[in-house]
Jmol script that loads the backbone (N, CA, C; Angstrom):
load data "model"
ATOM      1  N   UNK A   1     166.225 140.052 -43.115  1.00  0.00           N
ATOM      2  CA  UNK A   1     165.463 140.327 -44.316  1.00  0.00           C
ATOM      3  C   UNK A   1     166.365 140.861 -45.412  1.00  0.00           C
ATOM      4  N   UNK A   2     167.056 141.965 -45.027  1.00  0.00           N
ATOM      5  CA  UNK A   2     168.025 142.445 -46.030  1.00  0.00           C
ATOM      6  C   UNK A   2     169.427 141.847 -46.447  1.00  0.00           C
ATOM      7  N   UNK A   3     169.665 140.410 -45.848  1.00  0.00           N
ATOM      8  CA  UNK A   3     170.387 139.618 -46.230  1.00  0.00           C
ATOM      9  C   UNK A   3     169.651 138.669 -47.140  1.00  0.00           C
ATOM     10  N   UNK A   4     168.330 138.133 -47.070  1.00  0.00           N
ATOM     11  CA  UNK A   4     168.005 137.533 -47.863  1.00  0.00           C
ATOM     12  C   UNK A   4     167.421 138.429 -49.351  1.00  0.00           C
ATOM     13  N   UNK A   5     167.473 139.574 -49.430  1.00  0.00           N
ATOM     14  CA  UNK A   5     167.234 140.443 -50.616  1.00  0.00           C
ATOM     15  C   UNK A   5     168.594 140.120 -51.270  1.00  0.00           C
ATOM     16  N   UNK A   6     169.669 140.757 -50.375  1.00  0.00           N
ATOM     17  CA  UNK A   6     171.213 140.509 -50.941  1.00  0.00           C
ATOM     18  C   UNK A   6     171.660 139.125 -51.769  1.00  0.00           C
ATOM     19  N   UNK A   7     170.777 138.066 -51.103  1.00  0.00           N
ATOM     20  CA  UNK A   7     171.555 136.771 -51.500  1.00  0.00           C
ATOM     21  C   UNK A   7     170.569 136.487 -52.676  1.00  0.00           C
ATOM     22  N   UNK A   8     169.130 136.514 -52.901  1.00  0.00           N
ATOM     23  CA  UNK A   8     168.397 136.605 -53.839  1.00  0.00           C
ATOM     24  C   UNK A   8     169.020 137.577 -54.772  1.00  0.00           C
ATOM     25  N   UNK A   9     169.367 137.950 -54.977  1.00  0.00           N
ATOM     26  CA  UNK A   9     169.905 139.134 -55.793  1.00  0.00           C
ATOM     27  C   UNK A   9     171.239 138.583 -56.508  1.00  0.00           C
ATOM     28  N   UNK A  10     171.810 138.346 -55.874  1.00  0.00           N
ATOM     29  CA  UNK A  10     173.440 137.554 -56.174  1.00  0.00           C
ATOM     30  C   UNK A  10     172.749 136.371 -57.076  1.00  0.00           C
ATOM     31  N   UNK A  11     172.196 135.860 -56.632  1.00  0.00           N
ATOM     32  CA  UNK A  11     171.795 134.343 -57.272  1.00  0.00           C
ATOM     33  C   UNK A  11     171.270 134.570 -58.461  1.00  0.00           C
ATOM     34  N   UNK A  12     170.682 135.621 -58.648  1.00  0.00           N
ATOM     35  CA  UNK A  12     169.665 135.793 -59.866  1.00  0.00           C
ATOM     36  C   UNK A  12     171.044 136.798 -60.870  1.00  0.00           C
ATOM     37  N   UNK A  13     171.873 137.467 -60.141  1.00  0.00           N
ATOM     38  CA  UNK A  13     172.905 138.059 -61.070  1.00  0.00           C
ATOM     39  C   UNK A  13     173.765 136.645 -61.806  1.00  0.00           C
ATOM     40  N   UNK A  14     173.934 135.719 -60.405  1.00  0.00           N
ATOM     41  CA  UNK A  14     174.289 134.911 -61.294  1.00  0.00           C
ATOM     42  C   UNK A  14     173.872 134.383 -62.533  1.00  0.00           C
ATOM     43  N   UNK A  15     172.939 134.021 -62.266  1.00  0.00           N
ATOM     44  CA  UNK A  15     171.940 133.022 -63.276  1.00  0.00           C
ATOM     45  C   UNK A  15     171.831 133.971 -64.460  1.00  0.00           C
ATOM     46  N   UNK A  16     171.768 135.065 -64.402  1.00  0.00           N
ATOM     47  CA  UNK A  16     171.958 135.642 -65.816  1.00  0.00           C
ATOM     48  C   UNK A  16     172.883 136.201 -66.529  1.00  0.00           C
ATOM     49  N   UNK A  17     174.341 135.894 -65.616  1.00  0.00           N
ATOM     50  CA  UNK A  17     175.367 135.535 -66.317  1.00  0.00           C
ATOM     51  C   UNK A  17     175.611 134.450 -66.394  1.00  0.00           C
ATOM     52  N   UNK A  18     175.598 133.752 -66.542  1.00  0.00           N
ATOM     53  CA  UNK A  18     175.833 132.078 -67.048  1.00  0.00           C
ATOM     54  C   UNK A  18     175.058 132.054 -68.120  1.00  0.00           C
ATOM     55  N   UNK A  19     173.396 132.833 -68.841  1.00  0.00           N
ATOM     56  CA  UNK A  19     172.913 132.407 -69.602  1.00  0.00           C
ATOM     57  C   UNK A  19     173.779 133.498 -71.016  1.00  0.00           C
ATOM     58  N   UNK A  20     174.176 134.390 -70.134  1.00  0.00           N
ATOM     59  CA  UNK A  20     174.868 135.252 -71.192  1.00  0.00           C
ATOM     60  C   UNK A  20     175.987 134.642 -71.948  1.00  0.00           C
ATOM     61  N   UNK A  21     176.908 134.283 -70.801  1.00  0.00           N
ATOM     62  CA  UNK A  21     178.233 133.067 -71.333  1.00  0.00           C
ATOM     63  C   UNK A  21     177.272 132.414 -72.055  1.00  0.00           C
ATOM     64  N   UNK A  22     176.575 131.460 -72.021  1.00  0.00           N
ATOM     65  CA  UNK A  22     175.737 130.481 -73.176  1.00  0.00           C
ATOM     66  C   UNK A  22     175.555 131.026 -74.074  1.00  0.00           C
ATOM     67  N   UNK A  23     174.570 132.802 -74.166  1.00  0.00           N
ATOM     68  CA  UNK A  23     174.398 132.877 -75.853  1.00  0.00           C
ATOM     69  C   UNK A  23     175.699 132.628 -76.129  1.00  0.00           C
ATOM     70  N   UNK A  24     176.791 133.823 -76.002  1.00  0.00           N
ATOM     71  CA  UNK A  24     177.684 134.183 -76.454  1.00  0.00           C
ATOM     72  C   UNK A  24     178.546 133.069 -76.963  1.00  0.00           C
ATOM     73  N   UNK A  25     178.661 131.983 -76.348  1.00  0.00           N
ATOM     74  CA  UNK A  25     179.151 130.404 -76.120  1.00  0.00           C
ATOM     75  C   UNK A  25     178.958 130.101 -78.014  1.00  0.00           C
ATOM     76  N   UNK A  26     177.132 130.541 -78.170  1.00  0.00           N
ATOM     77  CA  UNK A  26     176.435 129.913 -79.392  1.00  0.00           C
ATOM     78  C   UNK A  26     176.572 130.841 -80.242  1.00  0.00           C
ATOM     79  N   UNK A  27     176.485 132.156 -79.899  1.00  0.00           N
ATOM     80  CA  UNK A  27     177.001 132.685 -81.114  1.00  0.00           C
ATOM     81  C   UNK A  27     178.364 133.071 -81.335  1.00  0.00           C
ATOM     82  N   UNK A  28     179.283 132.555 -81.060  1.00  0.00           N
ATOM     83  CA  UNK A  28     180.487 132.275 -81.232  1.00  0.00           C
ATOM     84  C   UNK A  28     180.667 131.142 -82.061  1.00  0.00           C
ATOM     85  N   UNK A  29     180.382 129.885 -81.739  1.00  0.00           N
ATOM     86  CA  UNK A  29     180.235 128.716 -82.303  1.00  0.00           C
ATOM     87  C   UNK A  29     179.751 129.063 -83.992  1.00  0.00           C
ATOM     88  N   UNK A  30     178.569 129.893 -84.192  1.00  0.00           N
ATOM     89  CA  UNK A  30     177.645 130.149 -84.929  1.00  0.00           C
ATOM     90  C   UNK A  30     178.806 130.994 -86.055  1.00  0.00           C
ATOM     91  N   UNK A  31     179.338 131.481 -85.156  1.00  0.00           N
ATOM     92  CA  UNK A  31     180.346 132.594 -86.363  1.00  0.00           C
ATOM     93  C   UNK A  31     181.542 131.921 -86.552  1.00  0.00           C
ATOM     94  N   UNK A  32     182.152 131.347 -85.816  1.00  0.00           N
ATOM     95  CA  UNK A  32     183.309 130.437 -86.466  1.00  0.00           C
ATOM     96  C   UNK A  32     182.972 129.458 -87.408  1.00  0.00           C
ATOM     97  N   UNK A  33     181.658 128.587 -87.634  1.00  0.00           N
ATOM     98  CA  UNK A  33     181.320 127.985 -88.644  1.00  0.00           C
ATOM     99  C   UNK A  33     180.713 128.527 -89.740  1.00  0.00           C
ATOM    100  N   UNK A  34     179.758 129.257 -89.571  1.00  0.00           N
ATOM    101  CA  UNK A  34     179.030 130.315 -90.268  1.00  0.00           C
ATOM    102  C   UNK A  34     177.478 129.364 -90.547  1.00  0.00           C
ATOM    103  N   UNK A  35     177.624 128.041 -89.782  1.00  0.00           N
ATOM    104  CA  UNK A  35     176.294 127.411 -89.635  1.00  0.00           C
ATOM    105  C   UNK A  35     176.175 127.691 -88.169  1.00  0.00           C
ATOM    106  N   UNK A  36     173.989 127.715 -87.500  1.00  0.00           N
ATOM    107  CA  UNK A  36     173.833 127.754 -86.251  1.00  0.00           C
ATOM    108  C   UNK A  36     173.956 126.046 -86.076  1.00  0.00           C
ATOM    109  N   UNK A  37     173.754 125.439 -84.832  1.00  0.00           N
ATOM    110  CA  UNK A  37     173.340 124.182 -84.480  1.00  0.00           C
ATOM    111  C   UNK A  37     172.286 123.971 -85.116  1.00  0.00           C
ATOM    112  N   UNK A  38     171.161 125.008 -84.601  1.00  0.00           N
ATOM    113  CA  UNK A  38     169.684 124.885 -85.321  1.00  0.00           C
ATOM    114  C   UNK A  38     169.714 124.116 -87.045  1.00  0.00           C
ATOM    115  N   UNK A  39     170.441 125.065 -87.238  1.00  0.00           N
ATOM    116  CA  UNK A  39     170.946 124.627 -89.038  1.00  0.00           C
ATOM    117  C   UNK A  39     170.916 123.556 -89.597  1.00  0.00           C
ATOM    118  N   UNK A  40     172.458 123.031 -88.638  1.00  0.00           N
ATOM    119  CA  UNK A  40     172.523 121.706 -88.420  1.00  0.00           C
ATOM    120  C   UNK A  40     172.074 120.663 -88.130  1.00  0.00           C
ATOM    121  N   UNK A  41     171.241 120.771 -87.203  1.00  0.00           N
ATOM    122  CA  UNK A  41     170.190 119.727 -87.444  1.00  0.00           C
ATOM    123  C   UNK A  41     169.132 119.503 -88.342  1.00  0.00           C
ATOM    124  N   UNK A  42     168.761 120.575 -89.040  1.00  0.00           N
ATOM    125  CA  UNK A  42     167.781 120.661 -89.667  1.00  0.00           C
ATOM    126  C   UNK A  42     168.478 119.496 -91.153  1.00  0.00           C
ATOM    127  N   UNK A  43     169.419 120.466 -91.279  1.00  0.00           N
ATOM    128  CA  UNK A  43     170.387 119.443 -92.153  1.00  0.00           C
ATOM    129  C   UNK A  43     170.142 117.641 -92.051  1.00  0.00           C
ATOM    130  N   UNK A  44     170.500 117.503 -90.991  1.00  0.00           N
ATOM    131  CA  UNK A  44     170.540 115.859 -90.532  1.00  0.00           C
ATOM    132  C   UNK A  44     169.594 115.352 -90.219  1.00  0.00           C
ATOM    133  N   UNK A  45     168.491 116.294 -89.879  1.00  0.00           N
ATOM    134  CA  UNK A  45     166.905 115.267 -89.910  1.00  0.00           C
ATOM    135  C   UNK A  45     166.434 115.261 -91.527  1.00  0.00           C
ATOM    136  N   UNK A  46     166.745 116.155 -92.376  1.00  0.00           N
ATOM    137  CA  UNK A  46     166.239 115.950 -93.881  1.00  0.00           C
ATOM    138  C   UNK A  46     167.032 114.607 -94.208  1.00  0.00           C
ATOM    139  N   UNK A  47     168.785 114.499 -94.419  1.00  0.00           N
ATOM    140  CA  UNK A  47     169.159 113.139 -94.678  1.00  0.00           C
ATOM    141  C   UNK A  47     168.447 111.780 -93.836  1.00  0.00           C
ATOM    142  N   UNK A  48     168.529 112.097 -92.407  1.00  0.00           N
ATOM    143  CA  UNK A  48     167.770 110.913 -91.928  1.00  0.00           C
ATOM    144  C   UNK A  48     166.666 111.516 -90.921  1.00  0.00           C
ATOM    145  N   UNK A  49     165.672 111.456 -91.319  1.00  0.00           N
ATOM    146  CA  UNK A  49     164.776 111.130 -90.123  1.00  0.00           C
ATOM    147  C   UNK A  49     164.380 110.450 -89.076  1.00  0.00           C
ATOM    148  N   UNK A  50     163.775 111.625 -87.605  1.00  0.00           N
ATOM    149  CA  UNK A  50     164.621 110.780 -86.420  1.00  0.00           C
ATOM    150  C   UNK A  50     164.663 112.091 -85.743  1.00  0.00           C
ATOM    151  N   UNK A  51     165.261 111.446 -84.359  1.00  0.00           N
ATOM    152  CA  UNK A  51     165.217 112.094 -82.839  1.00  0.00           C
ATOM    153  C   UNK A  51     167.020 112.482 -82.773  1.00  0.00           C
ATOM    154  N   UNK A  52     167.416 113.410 -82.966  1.00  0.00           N
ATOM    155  CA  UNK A  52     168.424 114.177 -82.823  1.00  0.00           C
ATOM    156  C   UNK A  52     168.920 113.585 -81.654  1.00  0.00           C
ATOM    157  N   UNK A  53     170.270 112.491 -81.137  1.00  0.00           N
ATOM    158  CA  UNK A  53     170.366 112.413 -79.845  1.00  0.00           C
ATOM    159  C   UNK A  53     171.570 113.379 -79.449  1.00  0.00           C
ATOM    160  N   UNK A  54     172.345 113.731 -80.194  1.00  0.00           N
ATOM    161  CA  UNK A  54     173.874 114.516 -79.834  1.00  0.00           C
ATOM    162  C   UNK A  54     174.027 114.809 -81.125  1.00  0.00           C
ATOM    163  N   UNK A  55     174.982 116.239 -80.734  1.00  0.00           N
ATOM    164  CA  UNK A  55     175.742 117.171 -81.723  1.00  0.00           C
ATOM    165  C   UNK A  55     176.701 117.029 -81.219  1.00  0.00           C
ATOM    166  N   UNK A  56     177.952 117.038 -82.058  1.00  0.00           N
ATOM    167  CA  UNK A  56     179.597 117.743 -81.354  1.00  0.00           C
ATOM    168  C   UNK A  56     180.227 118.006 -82.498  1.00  0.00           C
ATOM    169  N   UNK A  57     180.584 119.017 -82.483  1.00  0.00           N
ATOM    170  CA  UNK A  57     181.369 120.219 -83.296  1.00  0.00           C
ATOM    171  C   UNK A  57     183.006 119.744 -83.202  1.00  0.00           C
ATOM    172  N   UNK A  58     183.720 118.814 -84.215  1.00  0.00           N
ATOM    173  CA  UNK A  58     184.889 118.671 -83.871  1.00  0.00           C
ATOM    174  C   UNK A  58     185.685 119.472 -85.122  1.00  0.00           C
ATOM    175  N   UNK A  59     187.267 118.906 -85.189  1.00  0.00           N
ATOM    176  CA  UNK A  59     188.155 118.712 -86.139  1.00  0.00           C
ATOM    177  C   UNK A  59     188.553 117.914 -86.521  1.00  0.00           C
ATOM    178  N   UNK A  60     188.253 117.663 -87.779  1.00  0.00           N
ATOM    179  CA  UNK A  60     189.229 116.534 -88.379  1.00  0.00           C
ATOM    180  C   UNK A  60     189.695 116.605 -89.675  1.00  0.00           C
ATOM    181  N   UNK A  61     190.783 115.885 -89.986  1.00  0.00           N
ATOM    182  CA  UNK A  61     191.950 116.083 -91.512  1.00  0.00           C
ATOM    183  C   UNK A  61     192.083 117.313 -91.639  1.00  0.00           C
ATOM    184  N   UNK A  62     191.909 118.150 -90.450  1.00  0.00           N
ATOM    185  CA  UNK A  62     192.087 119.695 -90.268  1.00  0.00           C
ATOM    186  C   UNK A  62     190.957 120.667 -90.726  1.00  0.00           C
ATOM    187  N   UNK A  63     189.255 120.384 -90.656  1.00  0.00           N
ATOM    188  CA  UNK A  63     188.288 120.587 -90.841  1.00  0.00           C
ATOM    189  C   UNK A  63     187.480 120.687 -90.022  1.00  0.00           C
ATOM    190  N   UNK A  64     186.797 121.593 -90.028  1.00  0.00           N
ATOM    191  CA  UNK A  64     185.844 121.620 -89.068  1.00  0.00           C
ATOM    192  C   UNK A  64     183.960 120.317 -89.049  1.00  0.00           C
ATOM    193  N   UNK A  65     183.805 119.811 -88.666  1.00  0.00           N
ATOM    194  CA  UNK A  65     182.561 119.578 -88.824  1.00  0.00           C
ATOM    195  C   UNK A  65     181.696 119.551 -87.544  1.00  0.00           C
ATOM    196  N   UNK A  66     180.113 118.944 -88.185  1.00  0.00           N
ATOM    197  CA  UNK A  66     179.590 118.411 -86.830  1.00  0.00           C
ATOM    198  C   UNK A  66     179.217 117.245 -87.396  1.00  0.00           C
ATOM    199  N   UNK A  67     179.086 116.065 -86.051  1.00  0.00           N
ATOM    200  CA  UNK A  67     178.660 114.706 -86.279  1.00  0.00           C
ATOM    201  C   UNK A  67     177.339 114.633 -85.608  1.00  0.00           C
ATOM    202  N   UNK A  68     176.358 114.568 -86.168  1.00  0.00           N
ATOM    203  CA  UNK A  68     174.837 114.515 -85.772  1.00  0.00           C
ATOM    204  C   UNK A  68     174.465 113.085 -85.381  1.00  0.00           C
ATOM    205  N   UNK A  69     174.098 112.774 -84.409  1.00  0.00           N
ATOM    206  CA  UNK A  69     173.448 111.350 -83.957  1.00  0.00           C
ATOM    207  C   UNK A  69     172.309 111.134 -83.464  1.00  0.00           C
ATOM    208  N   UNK A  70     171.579 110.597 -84.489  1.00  0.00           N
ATOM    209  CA  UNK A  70     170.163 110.490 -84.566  1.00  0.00           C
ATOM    210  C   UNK A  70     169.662 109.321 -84.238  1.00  0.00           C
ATOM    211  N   UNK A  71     168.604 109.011 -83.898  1.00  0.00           N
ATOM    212  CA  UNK A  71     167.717 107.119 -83.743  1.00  0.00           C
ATOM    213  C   UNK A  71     166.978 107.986 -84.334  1.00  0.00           C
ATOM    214  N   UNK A  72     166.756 106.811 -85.654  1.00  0.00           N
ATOM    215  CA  UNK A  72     166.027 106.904 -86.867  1.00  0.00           C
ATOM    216  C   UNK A  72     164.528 106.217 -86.610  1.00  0.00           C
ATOM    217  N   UNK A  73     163.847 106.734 -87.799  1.00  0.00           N
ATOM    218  CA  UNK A  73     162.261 105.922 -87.173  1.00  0.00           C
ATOM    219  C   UNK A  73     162.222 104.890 -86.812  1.00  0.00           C
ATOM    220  N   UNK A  74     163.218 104.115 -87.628  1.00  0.00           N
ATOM    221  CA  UNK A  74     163.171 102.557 -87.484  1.00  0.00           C
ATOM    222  C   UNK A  74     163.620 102.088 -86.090  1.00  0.00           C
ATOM    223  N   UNK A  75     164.507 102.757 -85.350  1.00  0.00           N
ATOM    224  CA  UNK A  75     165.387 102.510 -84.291  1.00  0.00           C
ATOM    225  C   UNK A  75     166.739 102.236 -84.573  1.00  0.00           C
ATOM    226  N   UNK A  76     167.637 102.819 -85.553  1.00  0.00           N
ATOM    227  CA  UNK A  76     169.067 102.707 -85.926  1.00  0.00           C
ATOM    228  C   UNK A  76     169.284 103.692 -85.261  1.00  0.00           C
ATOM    229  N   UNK A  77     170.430 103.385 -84.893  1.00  0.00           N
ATOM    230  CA  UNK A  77     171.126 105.114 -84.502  1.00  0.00           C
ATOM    231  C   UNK A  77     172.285 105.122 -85.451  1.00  0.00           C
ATOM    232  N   UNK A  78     172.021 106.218 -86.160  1.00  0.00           N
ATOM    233  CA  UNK A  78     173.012 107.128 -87.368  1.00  0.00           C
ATOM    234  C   UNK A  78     173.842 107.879 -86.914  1.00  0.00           C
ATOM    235  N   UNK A  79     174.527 108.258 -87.761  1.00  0.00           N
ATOM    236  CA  UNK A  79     175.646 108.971 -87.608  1.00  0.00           C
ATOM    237  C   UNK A  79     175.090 110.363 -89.205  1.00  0.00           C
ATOM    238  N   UNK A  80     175.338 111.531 -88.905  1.00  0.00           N
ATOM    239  CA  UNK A  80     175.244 112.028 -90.398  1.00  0.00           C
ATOM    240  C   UNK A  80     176.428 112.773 -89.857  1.00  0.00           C
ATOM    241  N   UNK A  81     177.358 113.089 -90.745  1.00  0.00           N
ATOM    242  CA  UNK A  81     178.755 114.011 -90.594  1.00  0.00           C
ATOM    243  C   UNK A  81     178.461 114.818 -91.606  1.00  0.00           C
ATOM    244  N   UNK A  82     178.625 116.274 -91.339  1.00  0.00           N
ATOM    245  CA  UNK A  82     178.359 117.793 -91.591  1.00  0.00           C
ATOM    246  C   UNK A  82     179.215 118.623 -92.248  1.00  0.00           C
ATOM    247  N   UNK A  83     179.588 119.143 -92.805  1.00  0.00           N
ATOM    248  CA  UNK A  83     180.878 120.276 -93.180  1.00  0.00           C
ATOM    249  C   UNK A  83     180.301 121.701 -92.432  1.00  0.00           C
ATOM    250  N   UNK A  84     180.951 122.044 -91.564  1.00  0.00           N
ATOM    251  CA  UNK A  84     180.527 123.015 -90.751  1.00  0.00           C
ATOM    252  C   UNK A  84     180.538 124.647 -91.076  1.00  0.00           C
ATOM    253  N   UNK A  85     181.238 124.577 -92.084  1.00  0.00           N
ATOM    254  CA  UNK A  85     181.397 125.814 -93.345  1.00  0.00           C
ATOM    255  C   UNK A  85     180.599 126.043 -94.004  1.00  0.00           C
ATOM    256  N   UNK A  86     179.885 124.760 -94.537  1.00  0.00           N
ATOM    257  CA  UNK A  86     178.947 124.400 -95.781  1.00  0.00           C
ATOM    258  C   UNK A  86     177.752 124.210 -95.744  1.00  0.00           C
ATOM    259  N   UNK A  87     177.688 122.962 -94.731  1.00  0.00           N
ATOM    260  CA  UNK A  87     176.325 122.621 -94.046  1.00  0.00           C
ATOM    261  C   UNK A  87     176.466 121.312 -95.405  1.00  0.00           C
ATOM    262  N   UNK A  88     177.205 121.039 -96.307  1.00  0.00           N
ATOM    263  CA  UNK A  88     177.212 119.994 -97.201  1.00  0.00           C
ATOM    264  C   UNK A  88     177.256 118.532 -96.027  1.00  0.00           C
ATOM    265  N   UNK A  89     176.728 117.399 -96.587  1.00  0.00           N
ATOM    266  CA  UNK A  89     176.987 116.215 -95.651  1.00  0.00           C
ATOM    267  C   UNK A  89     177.213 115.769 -96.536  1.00  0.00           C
ATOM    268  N   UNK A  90     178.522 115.170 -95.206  1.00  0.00           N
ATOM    269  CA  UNK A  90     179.706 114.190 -96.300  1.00  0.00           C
ATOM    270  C   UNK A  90     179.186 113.129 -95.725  1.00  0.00           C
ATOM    271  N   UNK A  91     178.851 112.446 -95.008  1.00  0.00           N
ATOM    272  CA  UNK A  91     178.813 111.087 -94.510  1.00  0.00           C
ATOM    273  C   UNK A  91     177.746 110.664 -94.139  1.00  0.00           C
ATOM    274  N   UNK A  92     177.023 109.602 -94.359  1.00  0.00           N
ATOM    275  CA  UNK A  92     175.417 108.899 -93.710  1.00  0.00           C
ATOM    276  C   UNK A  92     176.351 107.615 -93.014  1.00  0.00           C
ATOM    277  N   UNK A  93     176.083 107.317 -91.539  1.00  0.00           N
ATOM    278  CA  UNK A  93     176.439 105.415 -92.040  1.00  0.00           C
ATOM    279  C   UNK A  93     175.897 105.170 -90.477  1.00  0.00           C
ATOM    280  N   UNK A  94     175.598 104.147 -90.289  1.00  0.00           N
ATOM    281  CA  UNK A  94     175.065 103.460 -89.026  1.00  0.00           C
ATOM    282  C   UNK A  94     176.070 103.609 -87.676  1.00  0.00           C
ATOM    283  N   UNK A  95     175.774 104.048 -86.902  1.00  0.00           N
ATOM    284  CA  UNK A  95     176.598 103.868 -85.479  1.00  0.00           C
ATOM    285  C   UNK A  95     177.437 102.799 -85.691  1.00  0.00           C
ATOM    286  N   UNK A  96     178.425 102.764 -85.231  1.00  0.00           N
ATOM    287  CA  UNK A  96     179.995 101.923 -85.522  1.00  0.00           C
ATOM    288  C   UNK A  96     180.018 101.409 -86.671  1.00  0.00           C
ATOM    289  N   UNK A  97     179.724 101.741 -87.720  1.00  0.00           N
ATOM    290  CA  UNK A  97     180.474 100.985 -88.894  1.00  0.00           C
ATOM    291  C   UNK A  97     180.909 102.350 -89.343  1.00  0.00           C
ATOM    292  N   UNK A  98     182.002 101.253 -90.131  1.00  0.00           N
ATOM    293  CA  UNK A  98     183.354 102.052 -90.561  1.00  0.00           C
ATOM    294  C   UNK A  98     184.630 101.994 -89.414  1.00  0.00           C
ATOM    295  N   UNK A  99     185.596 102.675 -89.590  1.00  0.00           N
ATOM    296  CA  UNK A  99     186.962 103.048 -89.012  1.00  0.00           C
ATOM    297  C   UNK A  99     187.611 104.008 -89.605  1.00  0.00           C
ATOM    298  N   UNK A 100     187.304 104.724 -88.180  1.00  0.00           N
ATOM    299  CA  UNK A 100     187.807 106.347 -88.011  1.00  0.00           C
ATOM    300  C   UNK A 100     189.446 106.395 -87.503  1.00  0.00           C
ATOM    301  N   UNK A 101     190.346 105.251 -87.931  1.00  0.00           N
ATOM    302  CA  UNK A 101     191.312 105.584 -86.982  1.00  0.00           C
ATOM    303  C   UNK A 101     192.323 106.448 -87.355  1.00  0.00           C
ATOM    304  N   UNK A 102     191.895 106.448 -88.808  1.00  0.00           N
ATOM    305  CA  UNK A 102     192.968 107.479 -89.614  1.00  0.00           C
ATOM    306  C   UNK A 102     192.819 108.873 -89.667  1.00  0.00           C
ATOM    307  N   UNK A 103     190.983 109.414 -89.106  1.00  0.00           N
ATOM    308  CA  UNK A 103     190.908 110.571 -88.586  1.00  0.00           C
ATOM    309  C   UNK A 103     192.053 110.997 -87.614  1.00  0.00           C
ATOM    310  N   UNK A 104     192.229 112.197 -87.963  1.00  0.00           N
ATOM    311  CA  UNK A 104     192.742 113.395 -86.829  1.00  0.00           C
ATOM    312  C   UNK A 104     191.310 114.166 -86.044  1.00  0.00           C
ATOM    313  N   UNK A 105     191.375 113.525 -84.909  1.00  0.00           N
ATOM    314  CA  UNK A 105     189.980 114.095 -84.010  1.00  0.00           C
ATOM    315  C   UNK A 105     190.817 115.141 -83.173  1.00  0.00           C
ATOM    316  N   UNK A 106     190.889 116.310 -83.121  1.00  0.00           N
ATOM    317  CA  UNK A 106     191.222 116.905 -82.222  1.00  0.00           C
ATOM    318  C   UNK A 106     189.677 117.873 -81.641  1.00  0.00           C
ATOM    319  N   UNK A 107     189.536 118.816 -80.356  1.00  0.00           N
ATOM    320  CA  UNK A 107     188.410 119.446 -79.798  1.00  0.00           C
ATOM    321  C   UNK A 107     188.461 120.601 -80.254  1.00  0.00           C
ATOM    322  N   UNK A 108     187.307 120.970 -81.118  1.00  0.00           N
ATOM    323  CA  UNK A 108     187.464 122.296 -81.875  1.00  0.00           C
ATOM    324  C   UNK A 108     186.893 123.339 -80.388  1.00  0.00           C
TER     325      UNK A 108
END
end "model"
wireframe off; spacefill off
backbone 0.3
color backbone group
């Protein structure tokens, strides 16, 4: 009995450190840009409307942004690119068009 208190116990210490690493994860994220995610999307459903499918927070030309990827009402999937400082959007354009090869993508 008092092994299964012990191991219930461990498991649940775990589990609420891992959610702690997560805030901290987000509000970290949150203060190095000085936008939340929340933000950010809110941002990219006003330019396009639509089902948010992925966020990722990169670098590029030595900038921070996020690239929001949405399926739009119609069924496009977009791209909106973010200034992660600003929350300004620099970019609208359809899933693969264009060429990014002259970006510098590094993992912020």
């Amino acid at each position: 009995m008092n092994k299964n208190i012990i191991a219930g116990s461990a498991l649940t210490g775990m589990v609420l450190a891992g959610g702690i690493v997560g805030m901290v994860s987000a509000q970290s994220a949150a203060q190095a840009t000085g936008l939340t995610e929340e933000q950010i999307i809110e941002i990219a459903l006003i330019e396009v409307p639509g089902e948010v499918t992925e966020v990722e927070l990169e670098r590029k030309r030595g900038k921070q942004i996020y690239e929001v990827e949405i399926t739009s009402e119609d069924g496009t999937e977009m791209e909106v690119v973010i200034a992660a400082d600003t929350g300004k959007v620099l970019k609208t354009k359809a899933e693969g068009e264009g060429c990014d090869k002259d970006d510098e993508t590094e993992d912020a």
